[in-house]
C-alpha positions as CSV (number, residue, x, y, z in Angstrom):
1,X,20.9,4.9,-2.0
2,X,19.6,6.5,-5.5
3,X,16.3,5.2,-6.8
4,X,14.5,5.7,-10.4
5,X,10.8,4.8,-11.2
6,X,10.8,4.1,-14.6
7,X,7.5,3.6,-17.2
8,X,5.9,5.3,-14.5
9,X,2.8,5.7,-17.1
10,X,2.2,1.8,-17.2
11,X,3.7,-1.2,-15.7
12,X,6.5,0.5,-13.4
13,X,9.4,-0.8,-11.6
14,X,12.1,1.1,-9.4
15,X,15.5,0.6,-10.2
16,X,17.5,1.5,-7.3
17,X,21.5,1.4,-7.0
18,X,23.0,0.1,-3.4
19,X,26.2,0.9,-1.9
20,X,28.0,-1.8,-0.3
21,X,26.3,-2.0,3.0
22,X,22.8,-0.7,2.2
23,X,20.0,-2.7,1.6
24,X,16.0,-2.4,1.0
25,X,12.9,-4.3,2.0
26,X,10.2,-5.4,0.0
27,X,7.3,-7.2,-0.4
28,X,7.5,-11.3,-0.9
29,X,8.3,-12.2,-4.6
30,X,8.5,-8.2,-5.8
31,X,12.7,-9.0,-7.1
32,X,12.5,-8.6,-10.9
33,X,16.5,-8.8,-11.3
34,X,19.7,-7.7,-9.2
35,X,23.6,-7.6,-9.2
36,X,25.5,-10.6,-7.9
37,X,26.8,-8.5,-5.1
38,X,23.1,-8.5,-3.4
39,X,22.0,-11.3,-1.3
40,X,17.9,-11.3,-0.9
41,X,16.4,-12.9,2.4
42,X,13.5,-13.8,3.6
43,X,13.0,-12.2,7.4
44,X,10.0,-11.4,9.4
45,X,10.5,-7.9,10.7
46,X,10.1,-7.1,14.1
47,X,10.1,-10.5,14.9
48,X,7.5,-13.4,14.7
49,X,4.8,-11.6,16.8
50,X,4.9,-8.6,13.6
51,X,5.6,-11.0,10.8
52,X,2.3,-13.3,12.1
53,X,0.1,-10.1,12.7
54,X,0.9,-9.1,9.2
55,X,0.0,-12.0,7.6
56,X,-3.5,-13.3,9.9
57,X,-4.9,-9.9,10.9
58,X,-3.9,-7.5,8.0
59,X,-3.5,-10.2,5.1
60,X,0.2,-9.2,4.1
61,X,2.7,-11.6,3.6
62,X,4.4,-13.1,6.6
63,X,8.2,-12.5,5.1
64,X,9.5,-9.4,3.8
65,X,12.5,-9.9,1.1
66,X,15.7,-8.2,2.5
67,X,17.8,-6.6,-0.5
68,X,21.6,-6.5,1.0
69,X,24.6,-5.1,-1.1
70,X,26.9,-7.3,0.8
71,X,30.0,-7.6,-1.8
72,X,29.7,-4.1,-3.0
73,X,27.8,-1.9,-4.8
74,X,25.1,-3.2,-6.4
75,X,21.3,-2.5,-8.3
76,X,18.0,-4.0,-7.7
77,X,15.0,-3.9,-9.7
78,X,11.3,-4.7,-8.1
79,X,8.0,-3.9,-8.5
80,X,4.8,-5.8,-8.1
81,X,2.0,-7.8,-9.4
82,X,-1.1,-5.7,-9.6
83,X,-2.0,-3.6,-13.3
84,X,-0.8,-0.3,-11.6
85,X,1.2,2.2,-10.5
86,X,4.2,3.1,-8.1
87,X,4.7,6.2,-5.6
88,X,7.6,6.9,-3.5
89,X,6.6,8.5,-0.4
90,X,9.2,10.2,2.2
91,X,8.5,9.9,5.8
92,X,11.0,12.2,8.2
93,X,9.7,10.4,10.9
94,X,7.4,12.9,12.8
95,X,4.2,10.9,11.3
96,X,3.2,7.5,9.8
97,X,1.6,6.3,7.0
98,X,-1.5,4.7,6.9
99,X,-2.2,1.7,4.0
100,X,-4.8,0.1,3.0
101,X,-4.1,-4.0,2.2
102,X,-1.9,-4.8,-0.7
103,X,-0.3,-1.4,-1.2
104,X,2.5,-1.6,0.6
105,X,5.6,-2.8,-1.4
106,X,8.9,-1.5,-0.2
107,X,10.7,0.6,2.1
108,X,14.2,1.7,2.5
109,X,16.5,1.6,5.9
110,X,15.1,3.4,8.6
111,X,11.8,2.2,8.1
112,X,9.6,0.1,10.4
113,X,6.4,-1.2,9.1
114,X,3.5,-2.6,11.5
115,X,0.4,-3.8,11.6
116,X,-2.2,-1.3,13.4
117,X,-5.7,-1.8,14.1
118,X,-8.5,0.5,13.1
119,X,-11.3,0.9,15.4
120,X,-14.8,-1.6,15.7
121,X,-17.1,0.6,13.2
122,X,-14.3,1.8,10.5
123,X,-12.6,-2.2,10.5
124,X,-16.7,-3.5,10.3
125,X,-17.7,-0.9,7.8
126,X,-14.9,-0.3,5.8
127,X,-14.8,-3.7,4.0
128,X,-10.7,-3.6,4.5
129,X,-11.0,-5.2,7.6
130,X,-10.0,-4.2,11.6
131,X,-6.5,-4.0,10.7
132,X,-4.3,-2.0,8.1
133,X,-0.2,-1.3,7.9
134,X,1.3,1.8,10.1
135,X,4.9,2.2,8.3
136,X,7.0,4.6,10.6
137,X,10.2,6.1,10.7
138,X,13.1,8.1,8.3
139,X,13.6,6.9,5.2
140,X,11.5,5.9,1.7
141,X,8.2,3.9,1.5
142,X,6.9,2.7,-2.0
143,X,3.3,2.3,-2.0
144,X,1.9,0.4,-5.2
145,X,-1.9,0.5,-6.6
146,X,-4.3,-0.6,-9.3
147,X,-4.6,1.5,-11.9
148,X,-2.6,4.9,-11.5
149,X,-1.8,6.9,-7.9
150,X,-3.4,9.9,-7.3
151,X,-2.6,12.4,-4.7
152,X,-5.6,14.7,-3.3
153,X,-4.1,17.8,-1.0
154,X,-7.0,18.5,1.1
155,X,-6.2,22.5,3.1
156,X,-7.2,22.6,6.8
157,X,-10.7,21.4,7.6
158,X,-11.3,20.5,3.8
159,X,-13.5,17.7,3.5
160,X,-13.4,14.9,0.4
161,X,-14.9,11.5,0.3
162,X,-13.1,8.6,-1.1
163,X,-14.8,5.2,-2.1
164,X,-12.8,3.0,0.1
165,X,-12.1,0.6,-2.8
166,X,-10.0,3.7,-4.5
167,X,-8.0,4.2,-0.9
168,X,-3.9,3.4,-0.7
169,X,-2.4,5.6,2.3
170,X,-2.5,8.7,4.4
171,X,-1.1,10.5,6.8
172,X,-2.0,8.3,10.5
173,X,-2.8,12.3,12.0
174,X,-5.8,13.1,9.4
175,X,-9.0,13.1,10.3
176,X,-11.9,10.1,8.6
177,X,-14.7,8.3,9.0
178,X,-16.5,5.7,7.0
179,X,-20.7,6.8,5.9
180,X,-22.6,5.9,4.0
181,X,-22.6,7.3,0.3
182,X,-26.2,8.2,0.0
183,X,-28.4,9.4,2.9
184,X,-30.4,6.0,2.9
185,X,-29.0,2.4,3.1
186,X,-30.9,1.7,-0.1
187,X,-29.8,4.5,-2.0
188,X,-26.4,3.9,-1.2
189,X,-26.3,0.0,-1.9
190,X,-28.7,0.6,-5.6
191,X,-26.3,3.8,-6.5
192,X,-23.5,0.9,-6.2
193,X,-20.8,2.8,-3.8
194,X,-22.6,1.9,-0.7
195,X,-20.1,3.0,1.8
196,X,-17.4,5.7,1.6
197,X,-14.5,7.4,3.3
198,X,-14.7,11.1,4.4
199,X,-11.3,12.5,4.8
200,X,-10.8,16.2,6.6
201,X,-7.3,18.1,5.9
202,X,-4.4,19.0,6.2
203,X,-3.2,15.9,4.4
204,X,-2.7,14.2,1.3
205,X,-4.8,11.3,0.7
206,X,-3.3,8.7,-2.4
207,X,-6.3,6.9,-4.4
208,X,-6.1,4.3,-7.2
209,X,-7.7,5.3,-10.4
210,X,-9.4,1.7,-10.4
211,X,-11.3,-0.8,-7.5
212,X,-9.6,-4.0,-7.1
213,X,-12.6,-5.4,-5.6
214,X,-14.7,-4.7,-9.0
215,X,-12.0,-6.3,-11.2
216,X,-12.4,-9.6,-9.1
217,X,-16.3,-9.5,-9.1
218,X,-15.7,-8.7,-13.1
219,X,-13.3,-11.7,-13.6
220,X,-15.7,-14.0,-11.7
221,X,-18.9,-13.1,-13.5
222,X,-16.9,-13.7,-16.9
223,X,-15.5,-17.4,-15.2
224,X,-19.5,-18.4,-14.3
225,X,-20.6,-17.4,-17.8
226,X,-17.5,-19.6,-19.7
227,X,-17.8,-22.5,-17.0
228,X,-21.6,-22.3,-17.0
């Protein structure tokens, strides 16, 4: 399979050509456009027992879409609905990749994705939840954002700390914890980060350039002040 991200700067999608035989999975709904040689599916994968764990405990969507180039070769085009960007990410299969809810969009063959849960004081603290996505295996994950992806390569035992709104994935062997952002509760919740994510290397962390969680509380405060 031969993939392209195009607009990368703004508003991307990936274009990706399929032999006859090959197919993709994606995210509910992320199709744009395809050859009439691909048939698209719904199907949970791994079975119900992943499909319902994606949706209740993580938030995903229960189905995936399954892109097959079933009477030949074929192209798709997909990408997603949030004001962002699109990273390809290969995995050879000696580690997973960690993501946060909502930034998983696709992944080629070879690729398995579940749902793994994070321990009592990270899910509490963390404001993501108890549970984020594990994808595993050899192949090609897309991973999708607000705003643009940024990659931070942190060298053994360097530390950086991430405001958990800006997280998308890492590597499932690096080292974090949530803290606090300031040294007092009140310093942290009147500075406005209130709690953060320290990450220690080797790794690459990916961030999004903007919070989704401040877009909705922006979009809400200007809905009260039109309604009310």
């Amino acid at each position: 399979m031969k993939y392209e991200i195009l607009y990368p700067e703004a508003f991307p999608i990936v274009e990706c050509h399929l032999n006859r035989g090959e197919s993709i999975k994606a995210e509910s709904d992320a199709m744009i456009a395809m050859s009439p040689t691909i048939d698209v599916e719904g199907k949970m994968d791994g079975g119900l027992l992943r499909g319902l764990a994606r949706k209740f405990l993580s938030g995903e969507s229960l189905f995936f879409q399954e892109l097959v180039a079933r009477r030949g070769d074929g192209k798709v085009l997909f990408g997603h609905s949030q004001i962002g960007g699109i990273l390809d990410v290969e995995l050879d299969g000696s580690y997973g990749l960690m993501i946060q809810k909502d930034g998983f969009l696709a992944s080629t063959q070879g690729i398995t994705v579940d749902t793994e849960m994070q321990n009592l004081s990270r899910g509490f603290l963390s404001g993501e939840g108890f549970f984020i996505l594990n994808a595993r295996g050899n192949g090609t994950v897309f991973v999708s954002s607000y705003g643009v992806i940024h990659p931070i390569n942190l060298d053994d035992n360097e530390e950086i700390i991430i405001d958990n709104g800006h997280l998308v994935a890492w590597p499932d062997y690096m080292n974090y914890k949530i803290e606090k952002a300031s040294n007092g509760w009140i310093s942290s919740i009147t500075s406005g980060e209130g709690l953060v994510c320290r990450f220690r290397g080797p790794g690459i962390v990916l961030i999004q350039t903007r919070n989704p969680n401040n877009f909705e509380k922006e979009l809400e405060k200007r809905i009260r002040s039109i309604v009310g």
